[in-house]
C-alpha positions in Angstrom: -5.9 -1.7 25.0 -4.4 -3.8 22.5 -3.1 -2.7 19.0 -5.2 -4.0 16.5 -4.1 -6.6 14.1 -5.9 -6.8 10.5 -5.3 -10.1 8.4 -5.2 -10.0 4.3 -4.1 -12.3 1.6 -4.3 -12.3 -1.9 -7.1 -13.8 -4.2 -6.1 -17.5 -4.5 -5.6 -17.7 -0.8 -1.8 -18.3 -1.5 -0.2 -15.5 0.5 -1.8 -14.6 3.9 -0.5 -11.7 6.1 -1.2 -9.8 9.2 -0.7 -6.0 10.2 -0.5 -4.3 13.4 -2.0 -0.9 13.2 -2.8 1.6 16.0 -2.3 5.3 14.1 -1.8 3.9 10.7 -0.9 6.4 7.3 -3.6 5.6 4.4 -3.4 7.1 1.6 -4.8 6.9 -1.7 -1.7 7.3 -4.7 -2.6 8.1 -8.2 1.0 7.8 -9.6 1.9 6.0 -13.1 3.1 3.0 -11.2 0.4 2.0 -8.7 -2.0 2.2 -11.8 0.5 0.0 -14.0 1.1 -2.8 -10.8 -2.6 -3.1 -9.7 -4.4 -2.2 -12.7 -6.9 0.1 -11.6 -6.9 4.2 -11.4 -5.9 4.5 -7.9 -4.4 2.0 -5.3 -4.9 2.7 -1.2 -2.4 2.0 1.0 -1.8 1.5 4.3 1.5 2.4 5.7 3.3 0.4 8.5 6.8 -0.3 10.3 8.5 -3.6 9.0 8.2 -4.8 12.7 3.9 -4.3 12.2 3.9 -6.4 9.2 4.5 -10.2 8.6 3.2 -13.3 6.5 1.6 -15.6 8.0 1.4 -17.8 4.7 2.8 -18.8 1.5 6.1 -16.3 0.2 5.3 -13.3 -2.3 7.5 -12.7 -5.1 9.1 -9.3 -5.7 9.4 -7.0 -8.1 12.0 -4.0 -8.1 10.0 -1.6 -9.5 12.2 1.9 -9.0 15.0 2.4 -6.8 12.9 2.9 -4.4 11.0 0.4 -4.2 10.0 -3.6 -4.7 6.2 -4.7 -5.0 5.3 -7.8 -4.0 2.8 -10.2 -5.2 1.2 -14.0 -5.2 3.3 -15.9 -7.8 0.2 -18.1 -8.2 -2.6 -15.6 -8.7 -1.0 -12.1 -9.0 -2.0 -10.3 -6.7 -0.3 -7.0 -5.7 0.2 -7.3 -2.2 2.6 -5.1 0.1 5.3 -2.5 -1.4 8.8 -2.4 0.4 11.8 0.2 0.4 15.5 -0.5 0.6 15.8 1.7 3.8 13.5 -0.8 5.2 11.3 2.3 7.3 8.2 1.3 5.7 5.7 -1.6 4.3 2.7 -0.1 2.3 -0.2 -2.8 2.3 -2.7 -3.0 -0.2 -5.8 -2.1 1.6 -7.8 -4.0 -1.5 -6.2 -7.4 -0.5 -7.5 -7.0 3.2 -10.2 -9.1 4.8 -12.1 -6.0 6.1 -11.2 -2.6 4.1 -14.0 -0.8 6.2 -11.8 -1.1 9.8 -9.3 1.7 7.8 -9.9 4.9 6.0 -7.7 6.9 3.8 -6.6 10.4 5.3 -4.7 11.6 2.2 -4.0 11.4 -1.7 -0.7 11.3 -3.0 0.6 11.9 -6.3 -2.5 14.1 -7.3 -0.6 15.5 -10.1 -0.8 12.3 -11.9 -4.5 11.4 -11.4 -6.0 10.7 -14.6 -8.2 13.6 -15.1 -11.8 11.6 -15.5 -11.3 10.6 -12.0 -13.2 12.6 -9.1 -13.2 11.6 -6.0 -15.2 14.0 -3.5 -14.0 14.1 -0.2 -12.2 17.0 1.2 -8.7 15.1 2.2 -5.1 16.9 1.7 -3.7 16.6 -2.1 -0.2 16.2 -2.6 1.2 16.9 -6.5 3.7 14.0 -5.9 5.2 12.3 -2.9 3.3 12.8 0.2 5.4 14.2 3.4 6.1 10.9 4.8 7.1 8.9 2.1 10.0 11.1 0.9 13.2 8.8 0.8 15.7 10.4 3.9 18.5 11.9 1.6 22.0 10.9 2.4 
């Protein structure tokens, strides 16, 4: 059985990409700096090996947004698109800029501790205060 392969892009249609994904990580993450960079409460994610993600069009601009980590985006439209680290384990995809949102769900929420508190969302998923397990930065 092959892996499957979901396609994204951003609005204008500037920017197109592709991601493998067979047991992807979702997640949801309420922190300060998913809400500043996409503009909304909460930004979903889908988390992937550099070797599972490439673009297939256009070139997205980055942003250095922390130490550990640089956003990129459409430098036509905007559009928040992947997230990078300097370790290079991991590419965190916008699930908003992909063609079909519904082939994915998210399996936990990360940085709970910063949600703004007018925001429920019922489902019965784990919680993490702040970083979720796999996205702590290897130390050393």
């Amino acid at each position: 059985m092959s892996v499957p392969v979901l396609s994204g892009g951003c609005l204008c249609g500037h920017v197109r990409y592709e991601v493998r994904c067979e047991d992807p990580f979702v997640d949801y993450c309420h922190c300060v700096m998913c809400r500043k960079a996409g503009g909304g409460t909460v930004t979903a994610w889908i988390q992937v090996t550099p070797a599972d993600f490439r673009v297939t069009a256009g070139e997205a601009a980055g942003y250095r947004s922390s130490e550990r980590a640089t956003r990129h985006f459409c430098p036509r439209c905007g559009a928040q698109l992947y997230m990078t680290d300097p370790a290079g384990k991991s590419v965190g995809v916008t699930v908003g800029t992909l063609d079909d949102p519904e082939r994915i769900r998210p399996t936990v929420h990360g940085w709970d501790g910063a949600r703004v508190s007018w925001l429920h969302i019922a489902d019965d998923l784990p919680r993490f205060p702040a970083d979720i397990p796999y996205d702590v930065p290897d130390e050393g």
